[in-house]
N, C-alpha and C positions, 0 to 999 in steps of 0.2 A: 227200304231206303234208310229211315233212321238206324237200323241195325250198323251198317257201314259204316256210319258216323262216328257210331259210340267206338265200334274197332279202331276207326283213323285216332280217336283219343284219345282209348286206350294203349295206342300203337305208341304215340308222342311221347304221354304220360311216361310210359318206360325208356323211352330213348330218354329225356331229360332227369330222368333218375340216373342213367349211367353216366351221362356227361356229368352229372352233380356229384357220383361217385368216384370220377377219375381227376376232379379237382379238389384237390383237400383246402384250399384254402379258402374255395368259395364257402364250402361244407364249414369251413371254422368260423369265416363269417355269418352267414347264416345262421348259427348254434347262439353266437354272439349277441347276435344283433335281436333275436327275439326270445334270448333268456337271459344271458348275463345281465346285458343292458339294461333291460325292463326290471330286475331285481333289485341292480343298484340305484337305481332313478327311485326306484320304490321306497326304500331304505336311506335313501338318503335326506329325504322330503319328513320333517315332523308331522306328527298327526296334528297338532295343539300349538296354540301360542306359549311359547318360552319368552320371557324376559323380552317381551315387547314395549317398545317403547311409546309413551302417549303422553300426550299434553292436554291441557283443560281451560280454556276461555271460562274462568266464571267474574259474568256480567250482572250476576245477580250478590252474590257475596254473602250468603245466607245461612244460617245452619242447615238446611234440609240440601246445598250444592256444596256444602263442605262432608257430612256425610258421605253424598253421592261419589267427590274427587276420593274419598277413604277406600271405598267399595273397591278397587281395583288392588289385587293383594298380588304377591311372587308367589309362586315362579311363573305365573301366567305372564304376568306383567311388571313392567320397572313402578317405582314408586311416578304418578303423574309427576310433570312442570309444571307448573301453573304460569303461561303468559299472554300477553296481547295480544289483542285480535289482527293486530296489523303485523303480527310476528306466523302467523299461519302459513303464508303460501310460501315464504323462505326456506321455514323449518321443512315444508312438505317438500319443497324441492331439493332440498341437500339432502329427503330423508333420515330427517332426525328423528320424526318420530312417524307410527306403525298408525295411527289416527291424532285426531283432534276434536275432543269435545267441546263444545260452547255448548254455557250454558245460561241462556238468553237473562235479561235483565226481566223481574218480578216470579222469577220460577219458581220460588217457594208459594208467594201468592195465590198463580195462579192452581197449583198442585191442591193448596188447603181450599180453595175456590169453588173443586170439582172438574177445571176444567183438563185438559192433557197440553200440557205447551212442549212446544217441538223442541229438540233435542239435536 
């Protein structure tokens, strides 16, 4: 009985090869859609951040968060903004910028402290 089966499959298998043979357009489609497309989607996507753009909450105001705002160099990234914390959800919604760091008030402190303050 399973022998029959694998024939009826076999059987289909080839009928729908010939109807995919006697449509060339489906055939272009097909070729298309899971090489061209998949190439260029591929290729068109960066591996890496380019000239992203980010902003900096520093609430702490310190040389060890002025460093830190320095740390982001090009072509990764644009030079930070540095502004207000009430300025956050505007900028993130027009997508001005690609993140936003705050950086909490006593960060240098707590860093020379030992302890890890959130970020």
């Amino acid at each position: 009985m399973p022998r029959l089966h694998l024939a009826h499959i076999y059987r289909l298998g080839i009928k729908e090869l010939w109807s995919l043979w006697r449509d060339p357009m489906m055939l272009v489609l097909i070729v298309y859609t899971f090489s061209l497309s998949i190439y260029a989607a591929a290729t068109a996507m960066p591996e890496s951040l380019r000239h992203a753009a980010i902003a900096i909450v520093d609430e702490d105001a310190s040389p060890l968060s002025a460093r830190l705002a320095e740390s982001f160099y090009p072509p990764r990234f644009r030079s930070p903004e540095l502004i207000s914390a009430r300025e956050i959800d505007p900028r993130m919604d027009r997508g001005d910028d690609t993140f936003v760091l705050v950086i909490p008030p006593g960060f240098q402190r707590d860093v020379l402290a030992g302890r890890q303050p959130r970020l």
